[in-house]
N, C-alpha and C positions, 0 to 999 in steps of 0.2 A: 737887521739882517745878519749882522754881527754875531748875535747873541742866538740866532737861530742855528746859524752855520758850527758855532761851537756848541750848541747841544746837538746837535743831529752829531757832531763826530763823537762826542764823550755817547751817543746812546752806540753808536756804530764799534766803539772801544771796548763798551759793557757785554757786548753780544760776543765779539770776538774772545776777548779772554778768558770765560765761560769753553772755549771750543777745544781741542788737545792742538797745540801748537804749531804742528806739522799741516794738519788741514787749511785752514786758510790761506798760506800759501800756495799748497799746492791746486788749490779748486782754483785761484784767482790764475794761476800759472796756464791749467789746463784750459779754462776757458778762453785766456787771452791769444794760445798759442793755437788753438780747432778755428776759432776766428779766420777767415778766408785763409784755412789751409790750403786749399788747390788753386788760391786766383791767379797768383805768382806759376806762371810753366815755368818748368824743370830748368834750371840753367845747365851749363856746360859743366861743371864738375858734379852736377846730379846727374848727367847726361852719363857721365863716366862710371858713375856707380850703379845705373841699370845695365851698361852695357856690361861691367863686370859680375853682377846678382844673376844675370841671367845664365850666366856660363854652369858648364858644369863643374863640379868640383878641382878636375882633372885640367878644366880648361883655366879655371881660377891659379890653379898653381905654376902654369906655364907663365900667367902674364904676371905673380908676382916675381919667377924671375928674370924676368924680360925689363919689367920699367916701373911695378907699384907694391913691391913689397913691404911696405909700413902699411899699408891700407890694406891689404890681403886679409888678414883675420875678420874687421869691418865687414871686405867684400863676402865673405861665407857667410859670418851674420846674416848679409841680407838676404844672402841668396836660400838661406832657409827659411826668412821672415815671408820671402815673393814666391815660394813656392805652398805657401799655406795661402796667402792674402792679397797673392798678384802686386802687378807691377805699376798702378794707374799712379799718377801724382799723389793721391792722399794716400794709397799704401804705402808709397814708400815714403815719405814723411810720419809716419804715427810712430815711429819707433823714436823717432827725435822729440816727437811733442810729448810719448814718456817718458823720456828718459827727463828731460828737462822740469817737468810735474814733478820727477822725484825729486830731483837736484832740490828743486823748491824745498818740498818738506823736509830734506837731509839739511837742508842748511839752516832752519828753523831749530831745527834738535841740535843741532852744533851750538848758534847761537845759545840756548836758552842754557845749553852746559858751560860755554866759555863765559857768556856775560850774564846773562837772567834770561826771565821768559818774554819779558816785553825785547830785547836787545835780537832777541833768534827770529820773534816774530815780525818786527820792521824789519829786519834783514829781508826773510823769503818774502814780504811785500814787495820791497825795493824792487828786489831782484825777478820779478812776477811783472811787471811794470816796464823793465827796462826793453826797450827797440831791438838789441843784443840778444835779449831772451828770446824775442819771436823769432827774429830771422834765423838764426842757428836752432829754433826748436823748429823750427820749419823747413828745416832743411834737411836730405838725403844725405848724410854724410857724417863723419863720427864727432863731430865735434858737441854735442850734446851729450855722447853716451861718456864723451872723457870727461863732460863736466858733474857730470852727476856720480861717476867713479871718483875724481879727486873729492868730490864732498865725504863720500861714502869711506876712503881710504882715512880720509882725517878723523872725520867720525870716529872710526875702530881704531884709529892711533889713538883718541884720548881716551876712548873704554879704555885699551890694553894699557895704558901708562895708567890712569888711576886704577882699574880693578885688575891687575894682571891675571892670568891664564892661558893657558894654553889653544883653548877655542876664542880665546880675544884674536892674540896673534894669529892664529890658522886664517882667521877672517880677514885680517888687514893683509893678510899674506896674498890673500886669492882678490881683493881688490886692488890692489896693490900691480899683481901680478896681468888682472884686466886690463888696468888703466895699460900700461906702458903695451900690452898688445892693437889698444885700440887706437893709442895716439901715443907713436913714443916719446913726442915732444912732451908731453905733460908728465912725462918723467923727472921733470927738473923741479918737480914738486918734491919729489925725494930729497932736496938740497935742504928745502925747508923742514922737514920731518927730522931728517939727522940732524939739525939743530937744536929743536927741541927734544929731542930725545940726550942730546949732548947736554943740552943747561939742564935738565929735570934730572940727568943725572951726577951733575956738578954741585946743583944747589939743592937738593934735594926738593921737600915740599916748598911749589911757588903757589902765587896768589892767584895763577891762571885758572885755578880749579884742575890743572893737568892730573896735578900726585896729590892724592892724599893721604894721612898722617903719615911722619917722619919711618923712614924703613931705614933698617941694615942697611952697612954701605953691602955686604951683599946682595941685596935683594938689590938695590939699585943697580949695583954693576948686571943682575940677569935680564934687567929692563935693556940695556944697553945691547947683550948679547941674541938676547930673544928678538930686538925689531933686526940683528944682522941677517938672522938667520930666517926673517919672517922678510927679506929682501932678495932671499936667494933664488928664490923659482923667478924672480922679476929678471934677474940677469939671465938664469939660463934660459928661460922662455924669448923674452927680447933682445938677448944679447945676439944669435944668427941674424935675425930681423934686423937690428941698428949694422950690422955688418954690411946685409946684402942690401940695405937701403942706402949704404954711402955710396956703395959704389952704383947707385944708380942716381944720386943724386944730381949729378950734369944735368942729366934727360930731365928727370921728372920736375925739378926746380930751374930750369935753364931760363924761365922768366922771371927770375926774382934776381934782385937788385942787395948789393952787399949795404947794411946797414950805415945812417946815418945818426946825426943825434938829436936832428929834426922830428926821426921817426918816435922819440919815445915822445917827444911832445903829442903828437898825433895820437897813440896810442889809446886814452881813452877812449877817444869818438870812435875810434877802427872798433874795440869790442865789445863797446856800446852799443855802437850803428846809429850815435847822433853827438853830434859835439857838444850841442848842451847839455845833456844828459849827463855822459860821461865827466863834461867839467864839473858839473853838479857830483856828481858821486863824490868823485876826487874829493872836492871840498869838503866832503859830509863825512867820508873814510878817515881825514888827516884830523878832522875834529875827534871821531871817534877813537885814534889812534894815541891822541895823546890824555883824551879822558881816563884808556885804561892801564895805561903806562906800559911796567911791565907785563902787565898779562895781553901787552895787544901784539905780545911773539911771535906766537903760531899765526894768526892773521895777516900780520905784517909783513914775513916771512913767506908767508904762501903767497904772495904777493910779489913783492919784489924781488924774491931770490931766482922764480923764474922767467921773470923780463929779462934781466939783467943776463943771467947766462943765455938767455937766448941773443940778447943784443950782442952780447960778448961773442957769441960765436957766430952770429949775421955781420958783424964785422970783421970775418975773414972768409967766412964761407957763404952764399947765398942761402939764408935762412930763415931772413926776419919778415915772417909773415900774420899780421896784426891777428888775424882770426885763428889762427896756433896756438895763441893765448887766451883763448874765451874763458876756459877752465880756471883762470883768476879770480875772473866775476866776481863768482859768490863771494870769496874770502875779502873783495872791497867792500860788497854788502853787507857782509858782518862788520868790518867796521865801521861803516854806516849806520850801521843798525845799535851800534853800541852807542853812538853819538844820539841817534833818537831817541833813544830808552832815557837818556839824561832831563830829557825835556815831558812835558803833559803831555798824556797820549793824546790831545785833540790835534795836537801843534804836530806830532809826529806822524799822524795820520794826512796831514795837510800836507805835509813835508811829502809823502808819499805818492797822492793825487799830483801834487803840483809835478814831479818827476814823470810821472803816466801823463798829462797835458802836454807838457812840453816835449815827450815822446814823440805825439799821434803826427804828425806830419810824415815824420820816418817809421812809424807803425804803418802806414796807410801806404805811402811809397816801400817800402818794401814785398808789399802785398798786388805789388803791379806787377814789381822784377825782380830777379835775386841778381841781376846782374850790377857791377859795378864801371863806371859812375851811373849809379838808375838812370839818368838823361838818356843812356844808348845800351836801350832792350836789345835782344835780338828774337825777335817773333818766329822762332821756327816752325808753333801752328797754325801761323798763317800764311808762311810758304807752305806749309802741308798742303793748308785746304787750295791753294791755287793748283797744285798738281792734283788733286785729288778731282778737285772739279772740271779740271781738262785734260785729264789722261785716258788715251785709248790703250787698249791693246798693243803689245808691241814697240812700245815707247821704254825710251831710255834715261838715264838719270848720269849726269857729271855734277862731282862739286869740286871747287873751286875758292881756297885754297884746299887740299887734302889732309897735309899734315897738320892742322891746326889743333891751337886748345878750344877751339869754338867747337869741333866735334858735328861740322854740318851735316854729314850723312847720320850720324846717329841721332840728331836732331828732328831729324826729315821720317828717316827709319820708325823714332820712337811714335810719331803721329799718324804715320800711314799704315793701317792694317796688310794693304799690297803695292807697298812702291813700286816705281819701276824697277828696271830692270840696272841694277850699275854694272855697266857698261864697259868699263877700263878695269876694271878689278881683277886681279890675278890671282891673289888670296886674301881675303877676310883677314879681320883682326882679330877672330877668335881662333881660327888656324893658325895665324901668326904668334897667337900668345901677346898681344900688344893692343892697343887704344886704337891704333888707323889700320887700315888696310896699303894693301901692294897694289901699285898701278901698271898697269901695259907701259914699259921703257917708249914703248913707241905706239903712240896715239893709235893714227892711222890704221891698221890694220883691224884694231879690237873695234873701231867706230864703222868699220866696212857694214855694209847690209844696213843698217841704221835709218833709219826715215825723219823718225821725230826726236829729238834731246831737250829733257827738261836739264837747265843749266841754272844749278845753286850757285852766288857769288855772294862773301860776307860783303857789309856793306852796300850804299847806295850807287847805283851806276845807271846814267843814262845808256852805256854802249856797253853793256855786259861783256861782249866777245873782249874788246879790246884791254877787258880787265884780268881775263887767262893767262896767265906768262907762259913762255917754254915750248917744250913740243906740243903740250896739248893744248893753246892755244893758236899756236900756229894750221894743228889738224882742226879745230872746226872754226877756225877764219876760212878755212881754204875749202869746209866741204860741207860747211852748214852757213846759214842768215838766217838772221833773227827775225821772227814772223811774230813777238808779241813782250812787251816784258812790264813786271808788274814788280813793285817798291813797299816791302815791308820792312819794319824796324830792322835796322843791323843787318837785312837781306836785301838781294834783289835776286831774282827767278824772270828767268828766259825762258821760253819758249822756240828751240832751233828747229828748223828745216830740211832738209838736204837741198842742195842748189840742185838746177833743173840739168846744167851741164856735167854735174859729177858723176 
C-alpha cells in the first residue's frame, strides 16, 4: 500500500512539473475557493460592503468621511464589480476568489525566482490548501485583493532589483501604490522591502537571486533611489486616507482590544483559520527559513516585520486584528515551500495533502458561516424568510439593537426583495453617509397608526419585548404584545400586535 501511495505521488510529481509553474497552483486555488462559494450567507462585515457597493459614487464618498475611509477605494471597486454582475452572495465573492487564484500563481513565480521551481510550486500548493485561503477567498472584502498585491508588489520588487528599468519600477510603483489603497495595513510590507533594498544595496550581489552580477556602487546607489521614488505615489495616494482613517479610528475599531502577547501565539490559527494548520506551516516556514539562510530575507522579513509593527502599534492603539495580516500567508508559504523542495517530491506532496486533511473540518465549517466563534451563526435568511412568509400589507419592521456591528436591518434588507416598512427611521444610512440609520428620539409617535410590528432582536429570547431597552422598548411594552415569536441562529423575530385598548 506503501509503495502504491509513493508511486501514484512520483506519477502525480511527473505530471505537475511538465505544467508552467504558476498553473497548478492556481487551478487547485480556484477550484478549492468556487467550492460552496454561496453556502456561507453574507456575514456582517459583507453586510457592510453591499451596503456600501450599492451606493452611489457620491453617496460612497460621504460615508468614507463619516466612519470607513481605508475601505472606501475597495467600496468603489465593488461598486463597479455590482453594477456589471449584481449584488447576489457569489457576485460579490468572485473578485476575492480571483484575486486569491492569482495570489496562488504570483507566489509560485516568486518562489521558483527566490528558491527553485519545485520550492515556488509547494509553496502555491500549500497555500491552495490552507482554511485561510478559502475563507478570505470567499469573502466580500479586500483582504484577498491585498494578498495578491503584496505577492505581485514583491514580485516586481525582485524583477526591478535584479533587471533594473524603469518599467520595472513604474510597475512595483502602481502595485505598490494599489496595495496600501486597498488595505493600508499591509503597507507595513514596505518595512520589509526597504530592507532588502537596504542589504542588496550594502552587500551588493546576494545569494537570494535578488541582484545579479556585481554593479557600480553607482548603479547600486539608483536601485536605492529609484524603489524612493517608485514609493512616492504610495504616500501621496494613501497618505490623506491613513490621515482621515485615524481620526476615524475610535468609531470604526472601537471593538478591538489593545494588543497582548498572547495574541502573537494565536496568530497563526487566526490567518490560517485552523490551529493545526497554522502550527503546521509555522513549523514547515522555520525549517524552510533556516535551510536558505541568508536568502530567506525577503520571506522572512515579509513576515515578520509586519506582525510585529502591527503588535507594536495594537499595543497602544486598538489595532491588532488577526485577519489584517492574511497578506503574510503567502511569504510563510514560500518558506514552506523551500523547506519541501529540500526533501523527494513524493514526501513533499504528502506533506501538502496531509495540510488540506487536516484543513477539511474548518474548510467545511467555514462553509456553514463566516461568522466568528462558527458555534454562533447569525441566520439572517431565515429571519427573512419568517417575515417574508407572514407579511401583509401594511406591516412594520423594528430592529433591535440599532447601532450594531451585526448590521440587522441590512441583514434582513439584503434578503427581502420588499421588506417592511421601517418604522422608526428618520434618515437612512445612505443619507446619513454612515452604516446605521437615525431613529425617532421618541418611539411613540413614529409607531402611531401601526397594527402589526415585525420585531428583529440579536440573539435568543423567549420574551423578545423585554429584550428592547430605552424609549423604544418601553413604546411597544405599552402599545404592542406579542402574538407569535420564532428562534433562529443569533436572532429571534416577533411578531407584535397593537393592544386592543390602545
Amino acid at each position: 500500500m506503501g509503495q502504491l501511495s509513493e508511486r501514484s505521488a512520483g506519477a502525480a510529481w511527473e505530471h505537475l512539473r511538465r505544467l508552467p509553474v504558476w498553473l497548478p497552483p492556481a487551478l487547485v486555488t480556484l477550484a478549492v475557493t468556487v467550492t460552496g462559494l454561496g453556502s456561507a450567507q453574507l456575514w456582517r462585515d459583507e453586510l457592510a460592503t453591499w451596503s456600501a457597493a450599492t451606493r452611489s459614487p457620491g453617496d460612497l464618498a460621504r460615508l468614507a468621511g463619516t466612519i470607513d475611509a481605508a475601505t472606501g477605494p475597495y467600496y468603489l471597486l465593488m461598486h463597479l464589480w455590482t453594477g456589471v454582475f449584481g449584488d447576489s452572495t457569489i457576485a460579490l465573492r468572485v473578485p476575492a476568489v480571483l484575486a486569491m487564484t492569482v495570489a496562488a500563481g504570483l507566489l509560485a513565480v516568486l518562489g521558483a525566482r527566490l528558491v527553485d521551481r519545485r520550492g515556488g510550486l509547494f509553496a502555491g500548493l500549500l497555500f491552495a490548501v490552507l482554511p485561510g485561503t478559502s475563507r478570505y477567498g470567499q469573502e466580500a472584502r479586500p483582504y484577498a485583493l491585498a494578498t495578491m498585491l503584496a505577492v505581485l508588489a514583491t514580485l516586481l520588487l525582485v524583477s526591478a532589483l535584479r533587471r533594473p528599468s524603469w518599467a520595472r519600477w513604474a510597475g512595483y510603483a502602481a502595485a505598490v501604490a494599489a496595495l496600501g489603497l486597498i488595505h493600508l495595513i499591509a503597507l507595513t510590507l514596505l518595512a520589509a522591502h526597504a530592507l532588502v533594498v537596504l542589504v542588496a544595496w550594502w552587500r551588493g550581489p546576494t545569494p537570494a537571486g535578488i541582484v545579479t552580477p556585481a554593479q557600480p556602487d553607482a548603479a547600486r546607489d539608483r536601485r536605492v533611489w529609484r524603489w524612493l521614488v517608485a514609493v512616492l505615489p504610495v504616500a501621496l495616494l494613501a497618505g490623506p486616507l491613513l490621515v482621515k482613517a485615524r481620526t476615524q479610528q475610535s468609531r470604526q475599531l472601537n471593538w478591538v482590544h489593545l494588543a497582548r502577547l498572547d495574541d502573537l501565539t494565536a496568530l497563526p490559527g487566526g490567518v490560517a483559520q485552523s490551529s493545526v494548520v497554522g502550527g503546521l506551516l509555522l513549523g514547515v516556514a522555520a525549517l524552510g527559513a533556516a535551510r536558505l539562510g541568508r536568502r530567506a530575507l525577503l520571506p522572512v522579513s515579509a513576515v515578520l516585520l509586519p506582525v510585529l509593527l502591527l503588535f507594536a502599534a495594537g499595543a497602544v492603539v486598538p489595532l491588532w486584528v488577526p485577519r489584517y495580516l492574511v497578506f503574510v500567508v503567502p511569504f510563510a508559504c514560500l518558506l514552506a515551500g523551500a523547506a519541501l523542495a529540500a526533501v523527494a517530491a513524493p514526501a513533499a506532496l504528502v506533506v501538502v495533502v496531509l495540510a488540506g486533511l487536516l484543513g477539511l473540518p474548518d474548510q467545511a465549517a467555514l462553509r456553514r458561516t463566516h461568522e466568528w466563534p462558527r458555534s454562533a451563526p447569525v441566520d439572517y435568511a431565515g429571519a427573512a424568510r419568517v417575515i417574508a412568509d407572514g407579511q401583509r400589507p401594511g406591516d412594520a419592521v423594528v430592529y433591535s439593537p440599532r447601532h450594531s456591528w451585526l448590521f440587522l436591518d441590512l441583514g434582513i434588507e439584503y434578503h427581502l426583495s420588499d421588506p417592511p416598512r421601517d418604522v422608526l427611521v428618520t434618515e437612512d444610512e445612505v443619507r446619513r453617509g454612515d452604516l446605521w440609520a437615525a431613529e425617532c428620539p421618541q418611539p411613540a409617535p413614529c409607531l402611531a397608526g401601526t397594527t402589526r410590528v415585525w420585531l428583529v432582536v440579536s440573539g435568543r429570547h423567549a420574551e423578545p419585548l423585554a429584550a428592547v431597552p430605552d424609549a423604544k422598548g418601553d413604546a411597544l411594552r405599552r402599545d404592542f404584545t406579542v402574538a407569535q415569536v420564532w428562534q433562529r441562529p443569533g436572532l429571534t423575530v416577533a411578531l407584535l400586535t397593537s393592544r386592543p385598548d390602545r
